[in-house]
C-alpha positions in Angstrom: -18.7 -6.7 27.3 -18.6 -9.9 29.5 -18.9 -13.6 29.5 -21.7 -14.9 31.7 -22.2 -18.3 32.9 -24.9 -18.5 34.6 -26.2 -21.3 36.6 -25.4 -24.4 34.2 -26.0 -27.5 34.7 -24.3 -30.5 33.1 -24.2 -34.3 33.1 -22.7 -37.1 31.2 -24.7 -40.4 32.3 -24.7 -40.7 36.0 -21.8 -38.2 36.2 -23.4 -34.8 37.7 -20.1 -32.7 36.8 -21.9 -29.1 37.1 -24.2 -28.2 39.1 -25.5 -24.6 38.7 -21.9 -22.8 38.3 -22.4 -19.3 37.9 -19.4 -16.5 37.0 -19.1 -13.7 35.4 -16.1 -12.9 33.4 -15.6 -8.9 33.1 -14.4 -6.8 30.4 -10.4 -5.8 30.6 -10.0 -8.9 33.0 -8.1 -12.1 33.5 -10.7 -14.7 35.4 -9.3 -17.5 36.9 -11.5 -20.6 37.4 -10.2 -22.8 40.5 -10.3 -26.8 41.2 -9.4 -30.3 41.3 -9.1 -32.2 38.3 -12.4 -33.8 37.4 -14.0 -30.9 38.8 -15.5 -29.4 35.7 -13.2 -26.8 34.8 -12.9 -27.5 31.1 -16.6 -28.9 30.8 -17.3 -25.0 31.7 -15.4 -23.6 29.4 -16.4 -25.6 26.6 -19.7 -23.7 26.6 -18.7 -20.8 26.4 -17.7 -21.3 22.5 -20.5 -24.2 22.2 -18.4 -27.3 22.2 -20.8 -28.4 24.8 -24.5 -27.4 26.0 -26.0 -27.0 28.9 -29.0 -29.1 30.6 -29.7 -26.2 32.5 -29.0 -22.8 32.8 -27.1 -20.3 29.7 -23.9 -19.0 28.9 -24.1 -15.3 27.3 -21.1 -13.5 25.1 -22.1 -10.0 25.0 -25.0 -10.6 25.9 -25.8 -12.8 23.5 -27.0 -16.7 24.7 -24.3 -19.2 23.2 -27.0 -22.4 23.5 -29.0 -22.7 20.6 -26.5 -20.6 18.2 -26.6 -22.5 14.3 -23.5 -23.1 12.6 -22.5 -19.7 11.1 -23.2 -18.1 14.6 -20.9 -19.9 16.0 -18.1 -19.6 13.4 -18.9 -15.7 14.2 -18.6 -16.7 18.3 -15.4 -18.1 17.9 -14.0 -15.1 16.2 -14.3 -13.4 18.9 -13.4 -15.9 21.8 -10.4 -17.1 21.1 -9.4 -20.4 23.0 -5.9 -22.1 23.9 -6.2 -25.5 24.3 -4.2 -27.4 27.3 -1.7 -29.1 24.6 -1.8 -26.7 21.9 -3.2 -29.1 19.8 -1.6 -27.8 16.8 -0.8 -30.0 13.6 2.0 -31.7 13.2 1.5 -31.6 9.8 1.7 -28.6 9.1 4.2 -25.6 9.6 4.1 -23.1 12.9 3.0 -20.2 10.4 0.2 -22.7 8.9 -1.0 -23.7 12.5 -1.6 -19.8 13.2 -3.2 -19.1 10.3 -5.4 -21.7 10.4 -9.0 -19.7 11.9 -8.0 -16.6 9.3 -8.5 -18.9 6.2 -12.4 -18.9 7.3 -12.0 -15.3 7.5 -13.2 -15.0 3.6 -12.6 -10.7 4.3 -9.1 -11.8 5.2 -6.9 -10.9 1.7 -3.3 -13.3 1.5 -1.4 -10.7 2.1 -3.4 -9.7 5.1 -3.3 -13.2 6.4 0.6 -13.0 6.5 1.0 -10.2 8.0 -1.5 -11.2 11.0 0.7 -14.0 11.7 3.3 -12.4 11.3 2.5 -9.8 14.1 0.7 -12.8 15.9 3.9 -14.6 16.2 5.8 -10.9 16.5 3.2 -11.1 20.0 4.4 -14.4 21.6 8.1 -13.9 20.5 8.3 -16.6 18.0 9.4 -14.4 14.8 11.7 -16.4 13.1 9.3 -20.0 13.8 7.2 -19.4 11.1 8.6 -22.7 9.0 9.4 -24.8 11.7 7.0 -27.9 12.6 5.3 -28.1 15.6 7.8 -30.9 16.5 10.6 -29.2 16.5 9.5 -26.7 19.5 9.7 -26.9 22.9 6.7 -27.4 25.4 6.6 -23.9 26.2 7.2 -23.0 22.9 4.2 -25.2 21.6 2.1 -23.5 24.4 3.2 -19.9 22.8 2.2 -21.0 19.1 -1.4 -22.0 20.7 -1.8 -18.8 21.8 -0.6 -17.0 18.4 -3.6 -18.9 16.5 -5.7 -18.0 19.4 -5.1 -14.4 19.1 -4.5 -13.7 15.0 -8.1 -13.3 14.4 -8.2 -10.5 16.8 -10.5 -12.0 19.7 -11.7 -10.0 22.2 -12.0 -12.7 24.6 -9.4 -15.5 25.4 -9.7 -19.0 26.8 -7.4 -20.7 28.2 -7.2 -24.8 29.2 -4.3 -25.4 32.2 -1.8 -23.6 30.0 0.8 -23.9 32.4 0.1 -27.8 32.5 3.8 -29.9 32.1 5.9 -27.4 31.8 8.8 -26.5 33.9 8.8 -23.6 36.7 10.8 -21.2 34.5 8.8 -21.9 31.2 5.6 -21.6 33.3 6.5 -18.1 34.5 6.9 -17.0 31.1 3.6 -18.6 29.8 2.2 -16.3 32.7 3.9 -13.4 31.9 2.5 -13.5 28.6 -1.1 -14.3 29.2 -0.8 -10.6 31.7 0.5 -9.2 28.3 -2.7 -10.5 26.6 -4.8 -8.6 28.5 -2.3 -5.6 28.9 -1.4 -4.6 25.3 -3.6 -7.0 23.5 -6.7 -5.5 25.8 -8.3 -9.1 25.9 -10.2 -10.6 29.1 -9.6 -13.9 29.7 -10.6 -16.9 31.8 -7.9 -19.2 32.9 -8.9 -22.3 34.1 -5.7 -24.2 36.7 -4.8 -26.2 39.6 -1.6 -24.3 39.7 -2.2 -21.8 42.5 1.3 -19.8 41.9 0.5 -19.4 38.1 -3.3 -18.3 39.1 -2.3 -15.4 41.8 0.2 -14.2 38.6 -2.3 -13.7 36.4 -5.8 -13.5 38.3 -7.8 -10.2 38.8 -10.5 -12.3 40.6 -10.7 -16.4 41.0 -13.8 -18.5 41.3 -13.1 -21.7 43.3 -14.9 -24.6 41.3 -16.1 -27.4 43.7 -19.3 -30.1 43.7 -20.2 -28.3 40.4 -20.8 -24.9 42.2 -18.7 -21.8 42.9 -17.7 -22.5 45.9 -16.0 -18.9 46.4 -15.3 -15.9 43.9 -13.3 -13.0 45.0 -9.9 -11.5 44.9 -6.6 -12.8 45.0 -6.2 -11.4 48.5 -9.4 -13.0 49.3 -8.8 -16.1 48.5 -5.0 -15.9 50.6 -7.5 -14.6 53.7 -10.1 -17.2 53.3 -10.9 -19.5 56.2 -13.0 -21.6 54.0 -11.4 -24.9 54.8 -11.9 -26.5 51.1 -10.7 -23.5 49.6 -7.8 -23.6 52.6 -7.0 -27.0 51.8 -6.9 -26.8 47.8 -4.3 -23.8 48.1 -1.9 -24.8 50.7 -2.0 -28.2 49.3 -3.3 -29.5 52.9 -5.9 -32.3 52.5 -6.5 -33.0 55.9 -8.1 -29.2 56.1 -11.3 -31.5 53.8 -12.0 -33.1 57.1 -13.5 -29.7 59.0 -15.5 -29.4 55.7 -17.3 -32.8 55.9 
């Protein structure tokens, strides 16, 4: 079991934003996907559950090629890969419990009772039990963040996405959203990719990283290899030292 992107290409107009990115994403892991913003961090990840396709090259869940999937494969895709988006982007509208239950109600072999009790352990996960009527506006950031990944995970994915979760929030919150994305993998046995700029949050949570830059991987390796690198982009980006660009050029 793995997510494979391999070589894509991808333009919008003018704008060459990917440029034969290739990574593999390994089953039991947590993949962290490295660069600047603007780089084309969530433009990859977008394929992987067909919000976007490639102009060249494939994305392949378990083998199976994501481009080209019709509508009911892709409802089947996204069952399985579950993604957290950089906001939450959950509805105001509607209750926490409502927000989570929201990709079991196209679950037709998912009974009521069923349904409530997947939130409920959902929520149980992500230490929000007691939430479940609340609105959206009445959490915190980091609590927000923790309901996005509660819908993410109550249809049982095996797979997790997730879009700069640690993005606005405060160095204690942030810590906890890490801590609980290692717990995803850990009890929930899901392998994610993490997609960040935040190089403290990424060596917490990374097995491997893959340093996004020009549209290509520009390195892929461990935590410790990425601390020993003396590639001067990937130097510069995490030390934070731009004048490091200059021996790259």
């Amino acid at each position: 079991m793995s997510i494979e992107i391999d070589g894509i290409h991808k333009a919008f107009g003018a704008n060459q934003v990917l440029r034969g990115f290739s990574v593999e994403a390994r089953e039991g892991e947590t993949l962290v996907i490295l660069g600047h913003s603007g780089s084309g961090k969530s433009v990859t990840i977008k394929h992987v559950v067909g919000l976007l396709q490639p102009d060249e090259g494939e994305v392949r869940v378990d083998g199976e090629r994501v481009g080209g999937m019709d509508i009911e494969e892709l409802f089947s895709l996204r069952r399985k890969v579950g993604f957290v988006f950089q906001f939450a982007a959950l509805f105001d509208s509607m209750s926490v419990a409502d927000n989570v239950a929201m990709g079991l109600r196209r679950m037709k072999e998912v009974s009521d009772e069923e349904r409530e009790e997947r939130v409920r352990e959902a929520l149980r996960v992500v230490d929000l039990v007691g939430f479940e009527d609340r609105a959206p506006s009445e959490l915190s950031g980091g609590q927000r963040k923790r309901a996005g990944i509660a819908r993410a995970i109550a249809t049982r994915p095996g797979y997790l996405l997730y879009d700069e979760p640690t993005t606005g929030l405060d160095p204690i919150t942030r810590a906890v959203v890490d801590r609980l994305i290692n717990r995803m993998k850990d009890e929930l046995g899901v392998t994610g990719i993490v997609i960040t700029h935040d190089m403290e949050s990424a060596f917490r949570v990374a097995d491997r990283l893959a340093m996004l830059y020009e549209g290509k991987c520009r390195l892929e390796g461990t935590p410790d290899e990425f601390r020993n690198s003396e590639d001067p982009v990937v130097r510069a980006f995490i030390e934070g030292r731009p004048e490091l660009m200059e021996e790259a050029e």
